[in-house]
N, C-alpha and C positions, 0 to 999 in steps of 0.2 A: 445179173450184171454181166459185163463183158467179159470176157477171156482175160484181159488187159482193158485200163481206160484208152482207148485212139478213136473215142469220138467224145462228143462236147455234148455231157452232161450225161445221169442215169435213171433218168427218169421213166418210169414203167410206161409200157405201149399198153393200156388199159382193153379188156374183151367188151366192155358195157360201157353203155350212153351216157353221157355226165345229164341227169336230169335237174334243171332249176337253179338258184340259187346264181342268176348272173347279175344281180346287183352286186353281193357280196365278191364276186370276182372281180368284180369293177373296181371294188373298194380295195381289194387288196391288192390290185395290181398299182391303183393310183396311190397305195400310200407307199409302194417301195421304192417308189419312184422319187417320194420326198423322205421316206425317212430308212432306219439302218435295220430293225429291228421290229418284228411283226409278229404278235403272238396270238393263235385260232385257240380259241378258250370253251368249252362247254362238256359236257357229259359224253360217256361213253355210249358210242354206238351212233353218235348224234351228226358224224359225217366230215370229220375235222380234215379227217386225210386224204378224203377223195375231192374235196373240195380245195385243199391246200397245193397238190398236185395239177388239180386243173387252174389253179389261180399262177402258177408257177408254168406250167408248159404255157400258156398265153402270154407270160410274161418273158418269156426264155429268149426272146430277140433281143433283150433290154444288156443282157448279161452275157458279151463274147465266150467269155470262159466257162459257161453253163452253168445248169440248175440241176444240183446234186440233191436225191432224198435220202438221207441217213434213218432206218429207223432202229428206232434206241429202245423198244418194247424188249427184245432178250435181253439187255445189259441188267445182269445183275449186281457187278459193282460200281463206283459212281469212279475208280479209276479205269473202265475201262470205254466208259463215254471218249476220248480222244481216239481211242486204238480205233472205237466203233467208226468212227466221221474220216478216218483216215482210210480206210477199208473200202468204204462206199465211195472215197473220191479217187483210191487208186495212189495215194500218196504213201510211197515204200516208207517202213517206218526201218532205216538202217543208219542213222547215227547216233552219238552216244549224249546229246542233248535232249532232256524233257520232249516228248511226244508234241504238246501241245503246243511248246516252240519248233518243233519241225513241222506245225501243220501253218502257223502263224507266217512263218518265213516262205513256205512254198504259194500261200495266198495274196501273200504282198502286194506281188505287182497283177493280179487278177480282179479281174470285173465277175463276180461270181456270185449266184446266189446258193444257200444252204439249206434245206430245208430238216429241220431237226424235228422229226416227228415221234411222236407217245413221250414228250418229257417227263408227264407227274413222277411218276416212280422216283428219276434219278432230277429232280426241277433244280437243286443246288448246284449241282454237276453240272447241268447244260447251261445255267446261268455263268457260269464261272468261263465254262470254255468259250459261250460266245462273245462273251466280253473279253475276252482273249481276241479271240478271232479277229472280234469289231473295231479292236485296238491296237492290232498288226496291221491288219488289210483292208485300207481307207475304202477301197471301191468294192467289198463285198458288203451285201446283204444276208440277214439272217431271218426265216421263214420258219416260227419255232408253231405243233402243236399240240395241248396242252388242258390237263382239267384245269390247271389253276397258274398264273401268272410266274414268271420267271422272279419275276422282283427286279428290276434292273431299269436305270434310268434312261430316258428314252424309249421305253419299251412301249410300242403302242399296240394294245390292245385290241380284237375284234371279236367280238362273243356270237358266237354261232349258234343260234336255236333249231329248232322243231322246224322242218319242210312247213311254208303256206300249204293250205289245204289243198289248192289246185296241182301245186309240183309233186304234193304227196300222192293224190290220183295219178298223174301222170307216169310217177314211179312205179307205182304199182301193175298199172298197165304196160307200163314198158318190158317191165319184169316178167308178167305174167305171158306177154306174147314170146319172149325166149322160153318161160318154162311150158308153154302150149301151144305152138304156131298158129292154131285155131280159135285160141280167143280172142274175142271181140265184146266189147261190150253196149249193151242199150240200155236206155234209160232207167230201167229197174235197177240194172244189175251197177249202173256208174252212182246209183243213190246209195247202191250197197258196199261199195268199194270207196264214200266218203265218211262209212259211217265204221268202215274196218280202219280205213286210215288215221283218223280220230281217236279210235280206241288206242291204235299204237302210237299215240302221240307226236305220229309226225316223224315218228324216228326212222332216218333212214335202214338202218341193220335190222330191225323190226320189220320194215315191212320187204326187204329183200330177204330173211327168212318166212317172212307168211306166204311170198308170190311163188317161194321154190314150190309151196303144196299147191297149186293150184292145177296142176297135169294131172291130181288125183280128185279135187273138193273143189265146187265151186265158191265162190266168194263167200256167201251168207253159212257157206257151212265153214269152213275157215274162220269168218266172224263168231258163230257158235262157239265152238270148241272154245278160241283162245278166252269170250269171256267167262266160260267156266274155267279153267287157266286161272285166270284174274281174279276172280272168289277165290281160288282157291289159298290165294295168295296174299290177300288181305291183309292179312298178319304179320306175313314176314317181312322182318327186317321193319322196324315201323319208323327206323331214321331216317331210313334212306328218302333219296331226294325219287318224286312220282316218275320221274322218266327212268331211273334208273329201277324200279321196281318193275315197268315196263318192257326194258329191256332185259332181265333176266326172266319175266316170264312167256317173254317169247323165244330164250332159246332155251329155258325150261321145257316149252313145249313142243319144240323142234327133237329136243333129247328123246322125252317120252314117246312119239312118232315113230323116233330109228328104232329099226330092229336090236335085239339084245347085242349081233355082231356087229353093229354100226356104232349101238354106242361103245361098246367095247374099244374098237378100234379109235372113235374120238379120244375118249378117256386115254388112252396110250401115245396117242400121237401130241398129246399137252406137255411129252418130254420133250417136242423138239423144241429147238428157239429160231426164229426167224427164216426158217422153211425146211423140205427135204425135198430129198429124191426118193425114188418108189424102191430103189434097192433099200434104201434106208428103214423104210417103211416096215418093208415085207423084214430086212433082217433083226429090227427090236421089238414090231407091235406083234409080229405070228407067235403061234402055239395056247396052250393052254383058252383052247375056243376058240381060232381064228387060225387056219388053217394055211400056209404060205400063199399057196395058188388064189386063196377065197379075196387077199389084201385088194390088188388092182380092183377088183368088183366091187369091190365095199369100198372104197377111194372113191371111185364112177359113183356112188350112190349118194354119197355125202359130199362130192360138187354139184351133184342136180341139187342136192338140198340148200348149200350156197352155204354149208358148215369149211367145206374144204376150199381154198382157191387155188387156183393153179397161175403158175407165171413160165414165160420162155425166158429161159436164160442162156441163149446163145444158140438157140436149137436143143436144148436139153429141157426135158419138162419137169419144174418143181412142185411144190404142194406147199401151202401155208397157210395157218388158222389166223382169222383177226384175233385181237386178243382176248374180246371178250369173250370169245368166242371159246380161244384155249384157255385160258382162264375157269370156265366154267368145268369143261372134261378135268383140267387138273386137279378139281375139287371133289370131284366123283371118283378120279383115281385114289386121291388121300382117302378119301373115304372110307373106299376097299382096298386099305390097308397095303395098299402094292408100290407107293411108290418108289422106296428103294430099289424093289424088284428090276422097276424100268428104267431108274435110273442107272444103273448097273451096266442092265443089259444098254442101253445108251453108251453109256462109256465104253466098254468093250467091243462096240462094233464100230466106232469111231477108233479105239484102239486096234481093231483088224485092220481097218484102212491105211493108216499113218504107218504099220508096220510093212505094210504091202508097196506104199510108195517109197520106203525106205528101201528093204531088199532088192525090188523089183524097179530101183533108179536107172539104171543102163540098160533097159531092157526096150527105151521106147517110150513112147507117148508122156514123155514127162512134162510138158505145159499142158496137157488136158487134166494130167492127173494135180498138178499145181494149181490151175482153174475147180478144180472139183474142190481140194480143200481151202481156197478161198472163199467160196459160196460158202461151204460149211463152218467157215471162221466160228459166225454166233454157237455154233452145235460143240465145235469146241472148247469153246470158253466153260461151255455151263458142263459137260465132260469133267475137264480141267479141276472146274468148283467142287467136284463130288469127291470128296475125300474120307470116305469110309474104307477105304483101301489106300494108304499113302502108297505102296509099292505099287499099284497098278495106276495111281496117278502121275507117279515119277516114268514110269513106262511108256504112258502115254506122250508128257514133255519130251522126254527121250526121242522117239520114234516120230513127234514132227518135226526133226532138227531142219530136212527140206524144206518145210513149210515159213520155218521160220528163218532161213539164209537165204534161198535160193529163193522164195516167195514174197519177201518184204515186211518181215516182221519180226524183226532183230530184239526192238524194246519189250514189245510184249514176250518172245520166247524167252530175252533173260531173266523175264521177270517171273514165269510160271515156272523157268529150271529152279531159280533160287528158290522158291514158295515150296516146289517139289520135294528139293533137296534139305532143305530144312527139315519138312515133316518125316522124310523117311533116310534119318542115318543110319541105318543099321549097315554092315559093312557087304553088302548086296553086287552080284552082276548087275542091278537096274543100277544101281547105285556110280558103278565105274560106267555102264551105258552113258549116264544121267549126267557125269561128269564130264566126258567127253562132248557131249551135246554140248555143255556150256563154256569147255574152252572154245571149239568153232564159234559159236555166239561173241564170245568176248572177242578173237580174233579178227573175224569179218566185220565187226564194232573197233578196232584196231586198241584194244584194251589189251594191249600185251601182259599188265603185270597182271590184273584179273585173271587172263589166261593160265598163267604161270603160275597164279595160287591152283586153281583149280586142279593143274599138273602135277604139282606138286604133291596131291593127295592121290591122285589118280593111279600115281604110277606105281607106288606103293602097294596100294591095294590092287590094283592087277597082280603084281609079283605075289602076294599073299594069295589069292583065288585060284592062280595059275591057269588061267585062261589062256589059252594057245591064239585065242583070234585080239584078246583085247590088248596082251603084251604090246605087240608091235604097233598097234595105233599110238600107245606114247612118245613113241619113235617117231609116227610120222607127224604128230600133232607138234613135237620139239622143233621138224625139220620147218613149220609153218613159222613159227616162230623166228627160226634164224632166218629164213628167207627174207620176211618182216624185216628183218633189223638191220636186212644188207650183207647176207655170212651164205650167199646160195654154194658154195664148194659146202659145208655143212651141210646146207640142206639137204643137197644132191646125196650127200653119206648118211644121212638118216633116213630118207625117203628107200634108198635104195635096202638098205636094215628092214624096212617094216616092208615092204614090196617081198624078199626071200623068206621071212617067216612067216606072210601070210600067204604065200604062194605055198611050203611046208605044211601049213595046218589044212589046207585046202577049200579057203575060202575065197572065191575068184572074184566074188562083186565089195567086198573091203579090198584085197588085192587091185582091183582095178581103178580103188580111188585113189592109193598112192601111186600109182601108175603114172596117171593122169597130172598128179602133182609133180610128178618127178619128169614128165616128159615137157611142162608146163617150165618150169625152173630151167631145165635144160635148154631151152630155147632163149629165154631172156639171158640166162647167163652166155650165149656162145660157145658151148658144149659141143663139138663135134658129134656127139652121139644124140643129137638133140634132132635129126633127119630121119634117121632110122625109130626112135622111141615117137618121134610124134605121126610119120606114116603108119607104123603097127598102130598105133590107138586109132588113126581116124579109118583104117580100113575096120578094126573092132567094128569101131564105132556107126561105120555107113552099113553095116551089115544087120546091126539090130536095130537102126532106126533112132536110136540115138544122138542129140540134138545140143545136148548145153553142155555136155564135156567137150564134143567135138568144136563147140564155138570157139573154147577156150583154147585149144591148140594151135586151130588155127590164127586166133589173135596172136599168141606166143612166136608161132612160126614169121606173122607179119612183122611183129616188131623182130624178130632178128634179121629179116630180109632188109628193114630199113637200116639197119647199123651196117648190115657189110654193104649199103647200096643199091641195093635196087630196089626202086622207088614202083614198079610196076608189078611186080609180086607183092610186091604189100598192098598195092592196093587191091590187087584181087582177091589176097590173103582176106582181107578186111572187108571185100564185099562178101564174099564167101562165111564170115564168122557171123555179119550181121544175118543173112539167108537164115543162116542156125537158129539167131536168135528170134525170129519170126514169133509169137504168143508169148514170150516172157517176160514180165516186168519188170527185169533186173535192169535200173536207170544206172548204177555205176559202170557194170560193164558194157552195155549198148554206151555210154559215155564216151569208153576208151577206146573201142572199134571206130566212132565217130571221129575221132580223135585222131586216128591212125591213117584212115580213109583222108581227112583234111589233109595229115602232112603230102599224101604223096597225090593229092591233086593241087594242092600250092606247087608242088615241086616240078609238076608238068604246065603250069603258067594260068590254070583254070582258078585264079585268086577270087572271085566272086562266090564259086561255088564253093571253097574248101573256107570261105566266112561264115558261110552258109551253116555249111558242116558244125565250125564250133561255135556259131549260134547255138546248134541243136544241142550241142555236146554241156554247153555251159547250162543252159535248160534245165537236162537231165544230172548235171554236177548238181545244181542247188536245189535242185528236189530231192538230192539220194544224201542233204545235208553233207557233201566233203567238195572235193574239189582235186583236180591232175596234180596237183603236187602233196596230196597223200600216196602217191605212187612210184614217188622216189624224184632225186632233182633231175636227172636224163629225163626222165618223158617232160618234167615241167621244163626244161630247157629246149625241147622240140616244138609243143606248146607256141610258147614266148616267139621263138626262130617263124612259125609259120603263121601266128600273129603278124607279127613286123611285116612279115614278106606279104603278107595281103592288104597292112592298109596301107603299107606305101605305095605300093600297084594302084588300089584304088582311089586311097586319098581315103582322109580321115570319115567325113561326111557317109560317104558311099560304103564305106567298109561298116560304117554304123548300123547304116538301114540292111545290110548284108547279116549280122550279126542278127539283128533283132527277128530280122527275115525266118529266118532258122532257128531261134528262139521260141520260134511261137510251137514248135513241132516240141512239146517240152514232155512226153510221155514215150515210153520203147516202141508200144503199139502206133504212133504218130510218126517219128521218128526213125524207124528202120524203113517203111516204105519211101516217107521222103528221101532218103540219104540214096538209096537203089533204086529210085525212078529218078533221080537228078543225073545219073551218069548214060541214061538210056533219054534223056530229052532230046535229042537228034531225031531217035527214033519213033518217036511218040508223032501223032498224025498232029500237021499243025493246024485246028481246029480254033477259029479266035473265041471270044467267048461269046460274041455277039450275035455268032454262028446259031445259036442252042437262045430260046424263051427262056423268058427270066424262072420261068418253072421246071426248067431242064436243067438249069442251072445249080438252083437249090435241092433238085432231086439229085443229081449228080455228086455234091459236096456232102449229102448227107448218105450214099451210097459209099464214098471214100471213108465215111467215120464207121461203116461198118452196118448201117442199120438195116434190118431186113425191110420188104412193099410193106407189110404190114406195119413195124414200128414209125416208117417212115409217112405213111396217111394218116397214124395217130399223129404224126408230130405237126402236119402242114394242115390237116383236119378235109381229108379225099379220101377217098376209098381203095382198099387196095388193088383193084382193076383197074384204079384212075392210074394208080403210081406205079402197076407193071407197064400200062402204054409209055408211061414217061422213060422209062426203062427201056423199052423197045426202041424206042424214037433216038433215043441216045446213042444205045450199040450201032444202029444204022446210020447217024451221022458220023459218026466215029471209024465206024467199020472195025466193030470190035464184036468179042465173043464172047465175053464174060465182064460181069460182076468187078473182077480185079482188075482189069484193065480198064476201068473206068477210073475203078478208084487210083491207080498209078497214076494217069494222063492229069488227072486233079489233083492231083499233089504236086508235080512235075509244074503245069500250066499255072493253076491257078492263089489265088490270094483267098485264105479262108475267111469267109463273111462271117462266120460263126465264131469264130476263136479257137482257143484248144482248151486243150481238159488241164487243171491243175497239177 
């Protein structure tokens, strides 16, 4: 998925052919069209998702606000179905109302389709939540699939069977010319490839496991083997339903194929949930018979065999088992007795990670490292669940405190601090760590008194451990507190307390976050000393690359430029913070930078654009569930003042469509471009749009949301040679050099045909 959602929709750019199966597309594009609720029903392996995704990217014109896939295969509990669909839309989970009403409210006014895919597991959960959904958000649709029915009224059905014989051939051949550029078949050999089809009944994952062996066996010997496979299997499981005995004996006999280190490494990789990375890989599946260096080789071996899939996510290459698929290794794991082993070591190197973006926060590249533990949300949950060691679970909660402030996942991290903190009281350093996690959670949730219980124990037992580093964070965690309540001459004396004792124990990267807080405070309050503490931080700061502390100052600095008057440092203040905030999808504070930016282009007479602005601003207020006057009555009184002054300029009408205009940019990733290419539209070539074919057009707008040539000819269905000329043809009428400068000039010029992302 993206870095940030700032394009419309996330739906995978697929490596392989969608073969057959375009009635059923037809049908399910025409029934969303008439009704709310769609549910692809049939057996495992039988094609639900790659069919439900191509019925979905076909229909993704239908729905401004896109076609989102949530898959819900990793959720192991049925409460974390909402956190899951919030994740894959990109919807920051940071107020202190029920999940499922922060996903309800941010769908509201969207034209949007969902697609909820592997429900059986959790089918009561997903029933629940889309009748949520469906009952919030009149203009979205829900796109659920499933071994067995939601139960839910309205819910119209479509039962997917076994491929026709001819798309089953088809499949097979398609398949077989990727796994052998040299096959080809003739008449013997297509009598033998409908009589292999047949035997695997048609099932798609059957036969894209049979065609991976085809670089080594020809058809009839491929048919061989697996119906000895099929004897051999006769017996087992004699409930189960014929396709489903089908499907496990073809990737029964996929298993038996791999070498002992291929299965090995399957068997080990069924700890992950809903993908990895090959760091990943290499640091839980190596040792004990699989050698660090040997993983990547053995990875390569088990995607030729079509066990392993791979996906682009952003430029970064993942790895991920279908489920029957991991399903099966994780059976062979239990088996041989290891699976605590891996799960272990799973938690522990998800435990390395989250400790490493902790310490290693000022150091740089902190929205890459934000994006990495987004992807891996699923990996941490099921981490999270392994609680055979309560203290290295609470360690774990502890140490993604980023992940869950600074990343957008407020509910969910309060909810694994408490689970944490319950199971392990014993009077522990994780335990004051574990603490402090969850007053910031309660705080940046604006749960003061929560906060203040949690303080209340915290503080105590630091004095009793005598920890030199964690003392003074009580200090500063107090100073957060009174700032909160309107007491910043307190703050500034508590901030400045935990700043000398952490600077004494000689810990510089806690020391630099009261720093930041106190130079932060300093500014809003009007602190003389608030020039000098907030240039030391942002030189720190531009020196190690450092990006979302330095945002915050400079917002701080804007808003005190706007109090003593000058309106033109704050705005640059404020173009300069949003710069910062570039990859992160923190929708409150991109909120208030927008927000800041609008007063002091109201105050220079530019009333359209600074509408514009808190369109965008209000956008991203009721998605991040609060709104500018949680920030005190001064900014909601600045607010209000630059309201007024734009629609009486405009007139009420005009101020509206201005509003809404800006509205639609309702994500950080959408949103910080538009707001810094609206101030450079002078400078932008003026190019009409009639200039550019209607196919230069739409390669252009989906170039602005981010997509690379390749996701972008899955999306329009050309080739990616077709859609780098479109790209070329672009820069040249444009007289432009880059990628980015298209996407500015389309934000800037144009009206998105597409919508934006929830």
């Amino acid at each position: 998925m993206p870095l940030v959602n700032s394009r419309v929709g996330n739906l995978p750019a697929l490596s392989t052919s969608f073969v057959g199966r375009q009635s059923e597309v037809t049908e399910i594009r025409t029934l969303l069209q008439a009704t709310r609720l769609v549910t692809l029903i049939g057996s495992g392996g039988i094609g639900k998702t790659r069919l439900a995704v191509e019925a979905a990217a076909v229909s993704a014109h239908a729905f401004p606000d896109g076609a989102w896939l949530v898959n819900l295969a990793p959720v192991q509990r049925p409460t974390a179905v909402p956190g899951m669909v919030a994740t894959a839309l990109g919807v920051p989970d940071l107020g202190t109302r029920p999940l499922m009403e922060q996903l309800g409210g941010c769908l509201a006014r969207r034209r949007a389709l969902v697609l909820l895919d592997n429900c059986e597991h959790q089918a009561d959960a997903c029933a629940e939540l889309a009748k949520a959904l469906l009952s919030a958000a009149p203009e979205v649709r829900v796109l659920a699939t499933s071994r067995r029915t939601l139960g839910l009224a309205g819910e119209h059905l479509v039962t997917v069977g076994p491929l026709p014989p001819a798309d089953a051939a088809r499949l097979l051949q398609d398949r077989a010319t990727t796994a052998r550029s040299t096959f080809t078949a003739d008449e013997r050999q297509r009598a033998e490839i409908a009589r292999l089809c047949a035997d695997l009944d048609g099932l798609p994952l059957a036969i894209e496991l049979a065609a991976s062996r085809l670089h080594t066996l020809t058809v009839a010997q491929v048919a061989e083997r697996l119906e000895d496979r099929f004897a051999l299997l006769t017996g087992d499981s004699p409930t189960a339903a014929p396709h489903q005995r089908t499907l496990r004996a073809t990737i029964g006999w996929s298993y038996e194929l791999c070498t002992p280190a291929e299965r090995l490494l399957w068997n080990r990789l069924s700890v992950f949930a809903g993908g990895f990375a090959l760091d990943a890989a290499e640091g839980v599946c190596a040792g004990d018979g699989i050698a660090p260096h040997e993983v990547l080789d053995l990875l390569d071996r088990l995607v030729d065999q079509s066990v392993v899939l791979t996906t682009d996510c952003d430029g970064v290459l993942r790895y991920r088992l279908l489920e029957s698929v991991r399903q099966y290794g994780w059976e062979e794991l239990a088996s041989s007795g290891q699976t605590q082993q891996f799960r272990a070591r799973h938690r522990d190197f998800f435990l390395t990670i989250a400790r490493c973006v902790d310490t290693d926060w000022f150091a740089g590249g902190q929205a890459e490292r934000l994006a990495r533990l987004r992807a891996d949300h699923p990996n941490l949950l099921v981490a999270l669940d392994y609680d055979a060691d309560p203290q290295a679970r609470l360690a774990l909660a502890g140490a993604l405190i980023f992940h869950w402030c600074v990343g957008g996942f407020l509910t969910e991290g309060r909810r694994q601090l408490e689970a944490a903190l319950a199971q392990a009281p014993e009077p522990t350093l994780e335990r004051v760590r574990g603490l402090f996690a969850a007053v910031w959670v309660a705080q940046t949730q604006g749960d003061l008194a929560a906060a203040d219980r949690w303080l209340d124990e915290a503080e105590p037992l630091t004095q009793r451990l005598g920890d030199p580093v964690q003392l003074p964070r009580a200090d500063g965690f107090r100073g957060v507190s009174a700032h909160y309540r309107g007491h910043p001459q307190e703050s500034v004396a508590l901030y400045e307390s935990a700043v000398a004792a952490l600077v004494a124990a000689g810990d510089e990267r806690e020391a630099t976050s009261w720093r930041l807080a106190l130079a932060c405070v300093q500014a809003y309050a009007g602190d003389p000393r608030a020039a000098q503490s907030c240039g030391e931080l942002i030189s720190f700061f531009e020196a190690s690359g450092e990006r979302w502390g330095r945002a915050q100052v400079l917002m701080a600095l804007g808003h005190n430029a706007w109090a003593v008057g000058d309106p033109e440092a704050t705005k640059e203040l404020a173009r300069s913070a949003l710069e910062n905030m570039r990859g992160f999808n923190d929708h409150a504070m991109v909120a208030r930078m927008l927000e800041l930016l609008a007063w002091a282009t109201s105050n220079s007479g530019e009333h359209a654009r600074a509408a514009r602005l808190l369109g965008a601003a209000e956008a991203l207020w009721r998605n991040a569930d609060t709104s500018i006057g949680a920030f005190g009555p001064w900014v909601a009184e600045q607010h209000a003042h630059c309201a007024k002054a734009a629609a009486d300029a405009l007139g009420r009408e005009a101020y509206a469509q201005a509003l809404a205009e800006g509205g639609r940019r309702n994500s950080p990733g959408q949103a910080i471009p538009y707001a810094l290419s609206s101030d450079r539209t002078s400078a932008m070539p003026a190019v009409p749009a009639k200039a550019l074919t209607r196919r230069e057009c739409e390669v252009a707008e989906l170039v602005a949301m981010g997509l690379s040539n390749r996701q972008i000819a899955s999306r329009l269905g050309r080739s990616p040679r077709t859609v780098g000329g479109h790209v070329q043809n672009l820069l040249a009428k444009l007289d432009f050099r880059s990628r980015a400068q298209i996407a500015s000039w389309w934000a800037a010029n144009q009206k998105p045909t597409r919508g934006s992302t929830p």
